[in-house]
PDB file as gemmi writes it, atoms N, CA and C in Angstrom:
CRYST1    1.000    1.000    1.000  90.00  90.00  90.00 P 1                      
ATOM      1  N   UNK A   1    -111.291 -22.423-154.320  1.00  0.00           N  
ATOM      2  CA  UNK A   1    -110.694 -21.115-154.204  1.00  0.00           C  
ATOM      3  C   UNK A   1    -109.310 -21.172-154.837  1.00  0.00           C  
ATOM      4  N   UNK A   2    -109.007 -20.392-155.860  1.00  0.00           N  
ATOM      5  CA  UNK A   2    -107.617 -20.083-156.218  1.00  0.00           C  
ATOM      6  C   UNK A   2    -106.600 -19.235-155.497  1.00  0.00           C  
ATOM      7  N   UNK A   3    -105.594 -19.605-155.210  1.00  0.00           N  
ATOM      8  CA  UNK A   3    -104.831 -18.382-154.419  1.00  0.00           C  
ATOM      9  C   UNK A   3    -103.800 -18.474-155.444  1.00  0.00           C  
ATOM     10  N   UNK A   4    -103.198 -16.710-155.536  1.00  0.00           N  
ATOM     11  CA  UNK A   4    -102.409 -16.869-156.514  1.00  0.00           C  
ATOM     12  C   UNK A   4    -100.866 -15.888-155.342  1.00  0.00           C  
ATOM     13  N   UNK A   5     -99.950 -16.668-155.028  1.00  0.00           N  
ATOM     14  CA  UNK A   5     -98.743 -16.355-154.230  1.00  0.00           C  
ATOM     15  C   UNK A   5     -97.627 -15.880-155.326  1.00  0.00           C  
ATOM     16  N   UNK A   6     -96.698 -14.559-154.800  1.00  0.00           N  
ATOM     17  CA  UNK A   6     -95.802 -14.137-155.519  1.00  0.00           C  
ATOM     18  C   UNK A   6     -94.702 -14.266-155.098  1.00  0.00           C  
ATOM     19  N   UNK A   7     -93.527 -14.961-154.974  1.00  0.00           N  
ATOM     20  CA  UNK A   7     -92.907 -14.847-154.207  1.00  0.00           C  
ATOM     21  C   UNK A   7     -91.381 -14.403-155.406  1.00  0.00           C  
ATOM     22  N   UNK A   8     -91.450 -13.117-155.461  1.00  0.00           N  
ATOM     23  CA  UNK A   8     -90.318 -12.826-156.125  1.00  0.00           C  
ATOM     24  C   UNK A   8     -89.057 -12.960-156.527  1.00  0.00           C  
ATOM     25  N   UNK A   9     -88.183 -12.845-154.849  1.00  0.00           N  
ATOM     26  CA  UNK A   9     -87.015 -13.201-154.623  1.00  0.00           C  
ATOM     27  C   UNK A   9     -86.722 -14.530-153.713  1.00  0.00           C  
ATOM     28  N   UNK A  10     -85.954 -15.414-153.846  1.00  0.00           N  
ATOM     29  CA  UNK A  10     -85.631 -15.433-152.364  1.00  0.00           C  
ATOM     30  C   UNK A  10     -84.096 -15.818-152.265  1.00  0.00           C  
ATOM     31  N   UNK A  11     -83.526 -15.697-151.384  1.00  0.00           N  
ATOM     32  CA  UNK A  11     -82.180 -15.449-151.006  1.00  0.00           C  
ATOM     33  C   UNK A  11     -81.809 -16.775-149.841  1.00  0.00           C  
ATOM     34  N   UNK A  12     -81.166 -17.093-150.601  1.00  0.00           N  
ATOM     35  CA  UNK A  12     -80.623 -18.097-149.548  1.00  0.00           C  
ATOM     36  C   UNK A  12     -78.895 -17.805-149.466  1.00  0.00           C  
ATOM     37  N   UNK A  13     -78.367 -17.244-148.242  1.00  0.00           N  
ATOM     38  CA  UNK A  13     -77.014 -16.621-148.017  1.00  0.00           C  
ATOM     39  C   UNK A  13     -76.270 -17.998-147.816  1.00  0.00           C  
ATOM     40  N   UNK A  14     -75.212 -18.375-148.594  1.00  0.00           N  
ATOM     41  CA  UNK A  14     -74.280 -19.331-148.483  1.00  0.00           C  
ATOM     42  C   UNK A  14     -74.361 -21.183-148.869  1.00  0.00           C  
ATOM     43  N   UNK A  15     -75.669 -20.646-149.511  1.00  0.00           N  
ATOM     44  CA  UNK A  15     -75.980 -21.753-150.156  1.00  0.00           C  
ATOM     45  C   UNK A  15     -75.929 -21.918-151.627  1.00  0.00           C  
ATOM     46  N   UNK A  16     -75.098 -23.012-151.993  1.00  0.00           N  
ATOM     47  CA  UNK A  16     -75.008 -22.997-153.637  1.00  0.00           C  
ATOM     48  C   UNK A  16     -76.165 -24.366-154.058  1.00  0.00           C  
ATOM     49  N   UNK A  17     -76.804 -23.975-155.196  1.00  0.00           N  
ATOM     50  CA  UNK A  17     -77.858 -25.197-155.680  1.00  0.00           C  
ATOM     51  C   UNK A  17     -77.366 -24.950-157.052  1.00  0.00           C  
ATOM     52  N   UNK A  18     -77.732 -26.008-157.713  1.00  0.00           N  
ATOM     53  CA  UNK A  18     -77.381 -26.482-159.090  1.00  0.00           C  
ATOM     54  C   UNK A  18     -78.705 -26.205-159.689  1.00  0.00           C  
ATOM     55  N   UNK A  19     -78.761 -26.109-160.832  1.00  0.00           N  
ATOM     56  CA  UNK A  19     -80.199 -25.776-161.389  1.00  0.00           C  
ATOM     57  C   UNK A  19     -81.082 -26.755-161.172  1.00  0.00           C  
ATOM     58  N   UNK A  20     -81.136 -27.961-161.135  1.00  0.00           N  
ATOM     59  CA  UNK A  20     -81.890 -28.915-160.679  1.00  0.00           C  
ATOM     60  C   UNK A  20     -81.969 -28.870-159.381  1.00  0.00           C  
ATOM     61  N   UNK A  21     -81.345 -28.433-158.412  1.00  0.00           N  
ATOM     62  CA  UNK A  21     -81.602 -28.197-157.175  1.00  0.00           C  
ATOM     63  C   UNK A  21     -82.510 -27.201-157.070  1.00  0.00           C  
ATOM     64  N   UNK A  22     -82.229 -26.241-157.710  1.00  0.00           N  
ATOM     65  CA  UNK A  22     -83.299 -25.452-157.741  1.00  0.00           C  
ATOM     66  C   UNK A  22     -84.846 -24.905-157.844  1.00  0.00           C  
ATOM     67  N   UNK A  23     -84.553 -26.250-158.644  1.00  0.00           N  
ATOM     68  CA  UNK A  23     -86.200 -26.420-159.069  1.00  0.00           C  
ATOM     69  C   UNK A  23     -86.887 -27.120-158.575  1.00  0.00           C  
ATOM     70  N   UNK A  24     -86.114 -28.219-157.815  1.00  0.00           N  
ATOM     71  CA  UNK A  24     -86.853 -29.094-156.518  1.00  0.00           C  
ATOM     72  C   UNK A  24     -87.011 -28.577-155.303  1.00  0.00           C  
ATOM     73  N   UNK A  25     -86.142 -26.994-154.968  1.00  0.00           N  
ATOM     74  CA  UNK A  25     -86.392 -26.405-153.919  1.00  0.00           C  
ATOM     75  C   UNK A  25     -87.556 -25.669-154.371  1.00  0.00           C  
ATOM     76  N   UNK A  26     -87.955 -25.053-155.668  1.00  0.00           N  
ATOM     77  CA  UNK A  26     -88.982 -24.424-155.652  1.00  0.00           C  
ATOM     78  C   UNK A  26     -90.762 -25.229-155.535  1.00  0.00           C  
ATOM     79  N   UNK A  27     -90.124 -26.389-156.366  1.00  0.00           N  
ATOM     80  CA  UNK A  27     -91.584 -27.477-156.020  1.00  0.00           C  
ATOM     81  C   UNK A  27     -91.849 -27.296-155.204  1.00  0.00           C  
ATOM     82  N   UNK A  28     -90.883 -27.718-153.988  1.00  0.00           N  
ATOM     83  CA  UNK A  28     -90.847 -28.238-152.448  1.00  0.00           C  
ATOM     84  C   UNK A  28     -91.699 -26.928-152.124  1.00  0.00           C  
ATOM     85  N   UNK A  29     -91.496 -25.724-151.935  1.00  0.00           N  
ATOM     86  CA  UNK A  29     -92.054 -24.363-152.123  1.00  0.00           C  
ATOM     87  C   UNK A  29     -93.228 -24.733-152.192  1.00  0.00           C  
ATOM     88  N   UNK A  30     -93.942 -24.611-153.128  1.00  0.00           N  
ATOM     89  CA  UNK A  30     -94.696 -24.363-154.091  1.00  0.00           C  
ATOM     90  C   UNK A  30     -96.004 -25.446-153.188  1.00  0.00           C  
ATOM     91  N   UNK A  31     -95.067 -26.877-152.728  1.00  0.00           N  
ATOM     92  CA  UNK A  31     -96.242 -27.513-152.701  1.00  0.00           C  
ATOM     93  C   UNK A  31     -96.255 -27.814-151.482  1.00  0.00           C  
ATOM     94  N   UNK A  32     -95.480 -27.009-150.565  1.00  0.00           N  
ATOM     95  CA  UNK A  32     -95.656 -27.103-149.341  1.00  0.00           C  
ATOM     96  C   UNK A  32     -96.901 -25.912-148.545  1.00  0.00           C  
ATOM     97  N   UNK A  33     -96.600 -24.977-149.358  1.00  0.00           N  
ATOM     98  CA  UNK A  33     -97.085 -23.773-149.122  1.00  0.00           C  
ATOM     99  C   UNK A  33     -98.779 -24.212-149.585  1.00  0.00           C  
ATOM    100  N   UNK A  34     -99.003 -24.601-150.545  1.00  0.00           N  
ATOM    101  CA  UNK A  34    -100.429 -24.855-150.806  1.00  0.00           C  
ATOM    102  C   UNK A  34    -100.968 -26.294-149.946  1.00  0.00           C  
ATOM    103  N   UNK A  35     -99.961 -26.909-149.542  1.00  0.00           N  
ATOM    104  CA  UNK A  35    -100.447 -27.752-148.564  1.00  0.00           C  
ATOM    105  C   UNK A  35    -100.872 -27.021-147.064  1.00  0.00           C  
ATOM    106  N   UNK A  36    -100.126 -26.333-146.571  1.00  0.00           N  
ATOM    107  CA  UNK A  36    -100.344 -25.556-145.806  1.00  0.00           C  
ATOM    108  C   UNK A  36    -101.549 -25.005-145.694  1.00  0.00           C  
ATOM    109  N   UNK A  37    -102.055 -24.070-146.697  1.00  0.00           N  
ATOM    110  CA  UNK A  37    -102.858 -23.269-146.821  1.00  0.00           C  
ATOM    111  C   UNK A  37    -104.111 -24.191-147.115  1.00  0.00           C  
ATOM    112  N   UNK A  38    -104.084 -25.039-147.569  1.00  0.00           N  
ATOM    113  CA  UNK A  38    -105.138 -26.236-147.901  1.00  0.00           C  
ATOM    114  C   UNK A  38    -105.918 -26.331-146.326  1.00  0.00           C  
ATOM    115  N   UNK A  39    -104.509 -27.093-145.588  1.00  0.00           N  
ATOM    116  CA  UNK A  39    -104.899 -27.795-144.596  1.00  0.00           C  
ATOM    117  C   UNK A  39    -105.354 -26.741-143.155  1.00  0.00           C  
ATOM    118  N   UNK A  40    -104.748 -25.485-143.433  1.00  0.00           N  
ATOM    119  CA  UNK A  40    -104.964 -24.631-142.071  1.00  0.00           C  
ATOM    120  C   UNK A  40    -105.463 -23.091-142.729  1.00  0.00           C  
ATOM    121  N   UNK A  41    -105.811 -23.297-144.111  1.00  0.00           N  
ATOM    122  CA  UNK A  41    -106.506 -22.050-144.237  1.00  0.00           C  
ATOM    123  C   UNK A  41    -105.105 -20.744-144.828  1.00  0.00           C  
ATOM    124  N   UNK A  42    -106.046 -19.867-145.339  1.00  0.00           N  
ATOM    125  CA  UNK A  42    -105.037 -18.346-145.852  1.00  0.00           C  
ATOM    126  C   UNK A  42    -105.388 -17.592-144.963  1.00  0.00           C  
ATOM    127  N   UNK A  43    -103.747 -17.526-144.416  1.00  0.00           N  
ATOM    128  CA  UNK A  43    -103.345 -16.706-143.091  1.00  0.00           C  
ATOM    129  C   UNK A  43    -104.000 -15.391-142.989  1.00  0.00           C  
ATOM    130  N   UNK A  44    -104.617 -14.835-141.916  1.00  0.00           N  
ATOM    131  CA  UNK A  44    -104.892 -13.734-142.196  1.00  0.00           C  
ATOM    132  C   UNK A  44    -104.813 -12.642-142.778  1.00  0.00           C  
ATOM    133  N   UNK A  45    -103.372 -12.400-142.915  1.00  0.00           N  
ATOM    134  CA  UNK A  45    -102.339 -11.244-143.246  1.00  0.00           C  
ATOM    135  C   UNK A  45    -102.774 -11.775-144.597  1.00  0.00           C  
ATOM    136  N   UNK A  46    -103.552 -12.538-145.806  1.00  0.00           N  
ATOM    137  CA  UNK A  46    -104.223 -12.479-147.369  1.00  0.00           C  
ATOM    138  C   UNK A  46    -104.689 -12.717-147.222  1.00  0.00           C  
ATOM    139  N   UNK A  47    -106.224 -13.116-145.898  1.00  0.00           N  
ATOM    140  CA  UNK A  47    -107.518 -13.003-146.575  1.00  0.00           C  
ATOM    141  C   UNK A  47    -107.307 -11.985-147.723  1.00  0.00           C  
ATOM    142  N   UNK A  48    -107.317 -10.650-147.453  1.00  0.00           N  
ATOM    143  CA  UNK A  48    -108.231  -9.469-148.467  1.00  0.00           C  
ATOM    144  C   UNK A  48    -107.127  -8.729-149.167  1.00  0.00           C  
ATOM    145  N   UNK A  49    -106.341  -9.670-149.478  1.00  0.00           N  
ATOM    146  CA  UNK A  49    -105.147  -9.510-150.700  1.00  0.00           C  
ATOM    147  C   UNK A  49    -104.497  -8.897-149.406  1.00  0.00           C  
ATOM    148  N   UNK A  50    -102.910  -8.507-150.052  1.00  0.00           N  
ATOM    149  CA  UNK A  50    -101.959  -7.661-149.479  1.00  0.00           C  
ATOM    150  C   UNK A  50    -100.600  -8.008-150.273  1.00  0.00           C  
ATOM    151  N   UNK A  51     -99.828  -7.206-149.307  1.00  0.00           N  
ATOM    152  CA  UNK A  51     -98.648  -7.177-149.426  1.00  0.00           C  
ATOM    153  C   UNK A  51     -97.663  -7.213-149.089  1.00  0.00           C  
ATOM    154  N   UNK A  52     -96.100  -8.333-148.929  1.00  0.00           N  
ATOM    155  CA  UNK A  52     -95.627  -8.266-147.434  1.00  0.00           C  
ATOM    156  C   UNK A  52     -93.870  -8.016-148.491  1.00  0.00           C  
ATOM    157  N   UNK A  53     -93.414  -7.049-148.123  1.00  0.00           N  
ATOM    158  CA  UNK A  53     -92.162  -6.216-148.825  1.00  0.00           C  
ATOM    159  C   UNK A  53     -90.969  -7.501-148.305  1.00  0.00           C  
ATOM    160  N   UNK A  54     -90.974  -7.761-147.037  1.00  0.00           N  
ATOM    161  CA  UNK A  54     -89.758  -8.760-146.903  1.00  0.00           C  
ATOM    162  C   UNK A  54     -90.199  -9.333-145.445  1.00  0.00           C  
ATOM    163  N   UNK A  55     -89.453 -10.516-146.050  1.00  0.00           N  
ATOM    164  CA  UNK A  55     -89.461 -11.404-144.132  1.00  0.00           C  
ATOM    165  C   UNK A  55     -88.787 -12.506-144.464  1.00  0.00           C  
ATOM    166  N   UNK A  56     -88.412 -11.982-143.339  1.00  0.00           N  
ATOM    167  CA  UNK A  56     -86.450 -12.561-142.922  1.00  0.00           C  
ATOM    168  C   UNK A  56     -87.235 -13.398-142.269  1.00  0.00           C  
ATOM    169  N   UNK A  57     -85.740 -14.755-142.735  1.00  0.00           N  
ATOM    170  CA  UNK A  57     -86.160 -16.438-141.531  1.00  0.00           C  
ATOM    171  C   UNK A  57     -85.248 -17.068-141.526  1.00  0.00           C  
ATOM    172  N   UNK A  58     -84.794 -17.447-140.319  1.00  0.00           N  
ATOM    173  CA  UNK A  58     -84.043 -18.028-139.480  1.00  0.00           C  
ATOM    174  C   UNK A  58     -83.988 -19.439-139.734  1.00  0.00           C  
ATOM    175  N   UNK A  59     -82.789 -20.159-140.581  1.00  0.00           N  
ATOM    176  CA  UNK A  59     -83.172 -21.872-141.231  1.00  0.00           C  
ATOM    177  C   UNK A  59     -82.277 -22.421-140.710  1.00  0.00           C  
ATOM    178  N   UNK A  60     -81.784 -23.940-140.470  1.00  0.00           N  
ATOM    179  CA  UNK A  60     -80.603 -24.119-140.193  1.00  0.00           C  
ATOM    180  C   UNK A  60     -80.534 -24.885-141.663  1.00  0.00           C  
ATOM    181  N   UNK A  61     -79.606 -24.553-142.604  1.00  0.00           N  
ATOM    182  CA  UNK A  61     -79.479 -24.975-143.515  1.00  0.00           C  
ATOM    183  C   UNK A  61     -78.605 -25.070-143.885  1.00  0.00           C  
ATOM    184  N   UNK A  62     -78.127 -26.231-144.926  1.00  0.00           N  
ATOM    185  CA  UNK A  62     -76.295 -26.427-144.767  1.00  0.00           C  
ATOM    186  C   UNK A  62     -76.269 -26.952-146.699  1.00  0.00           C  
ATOM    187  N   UNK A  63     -75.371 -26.390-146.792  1.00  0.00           N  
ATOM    188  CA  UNK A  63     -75.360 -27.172-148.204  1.00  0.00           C  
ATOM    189  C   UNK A  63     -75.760 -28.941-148.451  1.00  0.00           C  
ATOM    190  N   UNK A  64     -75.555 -29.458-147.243  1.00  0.00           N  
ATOM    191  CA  UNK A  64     -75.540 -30.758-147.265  1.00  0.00           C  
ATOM    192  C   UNK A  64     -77.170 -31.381-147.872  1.00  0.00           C  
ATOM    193  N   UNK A  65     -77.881 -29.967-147.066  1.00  0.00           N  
ATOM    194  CA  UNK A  65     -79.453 -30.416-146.860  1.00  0.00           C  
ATOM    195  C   UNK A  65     -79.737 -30.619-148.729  1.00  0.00           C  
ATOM    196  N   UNK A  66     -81.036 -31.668-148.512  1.00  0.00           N  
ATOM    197  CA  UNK A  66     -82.020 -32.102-149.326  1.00  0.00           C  
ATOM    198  C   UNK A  66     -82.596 -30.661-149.781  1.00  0.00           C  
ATOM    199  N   UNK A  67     -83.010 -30.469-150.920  1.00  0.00           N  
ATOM    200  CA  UNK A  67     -83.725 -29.301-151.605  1.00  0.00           C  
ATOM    201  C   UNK A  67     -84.960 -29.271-151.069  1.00  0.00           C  
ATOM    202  N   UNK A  68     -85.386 -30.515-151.206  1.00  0.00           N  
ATOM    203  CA  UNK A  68     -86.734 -31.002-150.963  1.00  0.00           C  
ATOM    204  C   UNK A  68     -87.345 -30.733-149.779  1.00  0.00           C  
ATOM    205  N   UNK A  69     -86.662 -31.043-148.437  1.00  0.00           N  
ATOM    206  CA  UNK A  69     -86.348 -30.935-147.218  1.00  0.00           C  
ATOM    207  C   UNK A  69     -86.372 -29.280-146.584  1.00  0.00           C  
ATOM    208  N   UNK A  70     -85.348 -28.812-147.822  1.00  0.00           N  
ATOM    209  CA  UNK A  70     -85.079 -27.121-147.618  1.00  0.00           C  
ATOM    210  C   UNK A  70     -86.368 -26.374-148.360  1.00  0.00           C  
ATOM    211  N   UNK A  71     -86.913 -26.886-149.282  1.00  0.00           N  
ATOM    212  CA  UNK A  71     -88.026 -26.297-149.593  1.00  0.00           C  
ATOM    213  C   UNK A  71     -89.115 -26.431-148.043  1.00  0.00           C  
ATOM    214  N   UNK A  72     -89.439 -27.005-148.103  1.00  0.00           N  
ATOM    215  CA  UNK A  72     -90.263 -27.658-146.910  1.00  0.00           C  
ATOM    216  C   UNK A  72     -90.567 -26.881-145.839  1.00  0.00           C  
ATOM    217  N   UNK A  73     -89.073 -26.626-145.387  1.00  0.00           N  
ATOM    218  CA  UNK A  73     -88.809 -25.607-144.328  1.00  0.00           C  
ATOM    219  C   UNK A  73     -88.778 -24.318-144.873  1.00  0.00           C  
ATOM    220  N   UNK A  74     -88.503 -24.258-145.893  1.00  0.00           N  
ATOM    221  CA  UNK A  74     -88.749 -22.478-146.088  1.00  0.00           C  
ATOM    222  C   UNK A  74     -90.247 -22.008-145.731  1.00  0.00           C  
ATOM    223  N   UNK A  75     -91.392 -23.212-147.370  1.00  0.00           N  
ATOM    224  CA  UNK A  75     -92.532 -22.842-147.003  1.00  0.00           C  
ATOM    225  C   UNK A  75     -93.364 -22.707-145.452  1.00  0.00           C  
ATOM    226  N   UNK A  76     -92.454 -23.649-144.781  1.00  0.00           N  
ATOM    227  CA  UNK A  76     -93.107 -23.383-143.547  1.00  0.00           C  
ATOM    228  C   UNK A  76     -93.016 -22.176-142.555  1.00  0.00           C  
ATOM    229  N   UNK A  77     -91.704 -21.819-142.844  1.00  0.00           N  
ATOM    230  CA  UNK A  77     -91.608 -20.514-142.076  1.00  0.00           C  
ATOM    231  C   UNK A  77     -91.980 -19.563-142.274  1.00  0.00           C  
ATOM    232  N   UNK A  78     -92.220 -19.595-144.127  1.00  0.00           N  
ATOM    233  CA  UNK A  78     -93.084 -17.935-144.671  1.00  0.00           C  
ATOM    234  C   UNK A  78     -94.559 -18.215-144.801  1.00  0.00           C  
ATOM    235  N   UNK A  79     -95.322 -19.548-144.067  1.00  0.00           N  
ATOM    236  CA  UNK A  79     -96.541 -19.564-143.713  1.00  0.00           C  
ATOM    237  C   UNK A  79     -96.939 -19.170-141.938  1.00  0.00           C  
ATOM    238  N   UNK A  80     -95.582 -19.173-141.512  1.00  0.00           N  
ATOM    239  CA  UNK A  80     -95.758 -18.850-140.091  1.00  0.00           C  
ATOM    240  C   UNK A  80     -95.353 -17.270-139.998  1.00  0.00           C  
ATOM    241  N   UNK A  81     -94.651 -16.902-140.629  1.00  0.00           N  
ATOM    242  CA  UNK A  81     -94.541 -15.710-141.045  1.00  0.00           C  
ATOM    243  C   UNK A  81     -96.079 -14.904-141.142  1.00  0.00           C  
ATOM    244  N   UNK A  82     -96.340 -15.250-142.494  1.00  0.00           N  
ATOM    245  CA  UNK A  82     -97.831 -15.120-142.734  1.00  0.00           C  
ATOM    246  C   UNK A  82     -98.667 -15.167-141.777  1.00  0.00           C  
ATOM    247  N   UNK A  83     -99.059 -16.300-140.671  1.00  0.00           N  
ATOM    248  CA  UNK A  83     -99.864 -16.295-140.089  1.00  0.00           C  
ATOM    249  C   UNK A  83     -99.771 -15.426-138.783  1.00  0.00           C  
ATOM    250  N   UNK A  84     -99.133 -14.664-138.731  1.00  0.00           N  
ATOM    251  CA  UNK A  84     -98.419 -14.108-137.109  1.00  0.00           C  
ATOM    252  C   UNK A  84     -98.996 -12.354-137.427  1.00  0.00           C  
TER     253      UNK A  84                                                      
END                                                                             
């Protein structure tokens, strides 16, 4: 099964990343989220396509943090997001 995820924006308030940070936060993204979905399935809210305008999440995240780490936790919260 292909799933194809859009994730347009995302906003991280008070956090600065370097372009290489950036792109390891989006991996981290990218391959957390399809791990997810691998291992526990596409959340209800896309079985039959949809659309979700915004959802806000609560991180503790510090400039200090790992990209990798911060990816991680994003995907996880906009799969719990998803699944709720």
């Amino acid at each position: 099964m292909n799933i194809n995820l859009q994730i347009e924006k995302l906003i991280l308030e008070g956090i600065e990343l370097s372009p290489r940070q950036r792109r390891q936060l989006q991996a981290a993204v990218e391959t957390e989220l399809s791990r997810l979905c691998t291992e526990n399935g596409l959340p209800p809210s896309l079985q039959n396509s949809g659309t979700i305008p915004k959802m806000p999440a609560n991180l503790n995240i510090t400039n200090n943090s790992n990209p990798s780490l911060m990816g991680e936790q994003i995907a996880q919260s906009i799969y719990g997001g998803l699944s709720q």
